[in-house]
N, C-alpha and C positions, 0 to 999 in steps of 0.2 A: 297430942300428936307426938308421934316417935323421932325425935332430933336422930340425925346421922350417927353421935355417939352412943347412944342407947337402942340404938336399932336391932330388934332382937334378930332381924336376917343376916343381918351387918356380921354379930356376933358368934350366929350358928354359921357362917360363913367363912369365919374367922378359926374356928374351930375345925370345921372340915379340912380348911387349908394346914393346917396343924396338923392332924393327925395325914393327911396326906402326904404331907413333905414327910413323917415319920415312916411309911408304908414306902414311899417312894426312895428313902434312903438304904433301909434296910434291903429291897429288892434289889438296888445297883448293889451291898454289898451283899448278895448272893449268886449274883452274877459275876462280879470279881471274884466270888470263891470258885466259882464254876471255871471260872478259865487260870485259875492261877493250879486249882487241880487236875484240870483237863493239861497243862504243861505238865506239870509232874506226873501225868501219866503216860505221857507221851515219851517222857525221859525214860519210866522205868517199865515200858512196856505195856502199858492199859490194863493193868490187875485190876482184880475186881474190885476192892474194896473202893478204890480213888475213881474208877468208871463209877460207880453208885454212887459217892459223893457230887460227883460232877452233874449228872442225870437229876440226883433229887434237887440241887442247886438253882439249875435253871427250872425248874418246875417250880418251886418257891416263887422263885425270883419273877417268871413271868405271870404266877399268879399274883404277888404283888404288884409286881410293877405296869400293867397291861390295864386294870381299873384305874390307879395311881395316875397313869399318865392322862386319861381320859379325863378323870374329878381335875386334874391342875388344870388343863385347857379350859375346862368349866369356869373353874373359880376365876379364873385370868378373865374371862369373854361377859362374866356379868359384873367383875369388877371396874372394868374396862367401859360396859355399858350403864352402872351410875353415874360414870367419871361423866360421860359425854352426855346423859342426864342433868348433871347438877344437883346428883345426890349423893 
């Protein structure tokens, strides 16, 4: 029998939440590029090159961050439900 330590869902679990907190940090920082560029575009006019960093920014950003958000609510709602399991 798989003890709570050794639990290989426990541990792919564990892993997900990892790489998610990873995806999901990177996303918020390319969202904070997106709007730290979208100000300095707005300072010097909306040129193009700082409008196309800003645009491909939030595109990044909300393809990471959009699954990101979803797997953390996962991970939170089944870890949440071995707690109140007793497992």
């Amino acid at each position: 029998m798989n003890t709570p330590q050794h639990d290989p869902v426990r541990a792919r679990r564990e892993r997900v939440a990892h790489f998610n907190l990873l995806a999901n940090r990177i996303g918020y920082l390319f969202m904070a590029l997106a709007i730290s560029c979208f100000v300095m575009a707005y300072a010097f006019g909306f040129k193009g090159p700082l409008v196309t960093v800003v645009i491909v920014s939030i595109i990044i950003g909300s393809i990471l961050l959009a699954p990101s958000i979803v797997i953390g609510y996962a991970v939170k709602a089944a870890e949440r439900e071995d707690r109140e399991n007793g497992i």
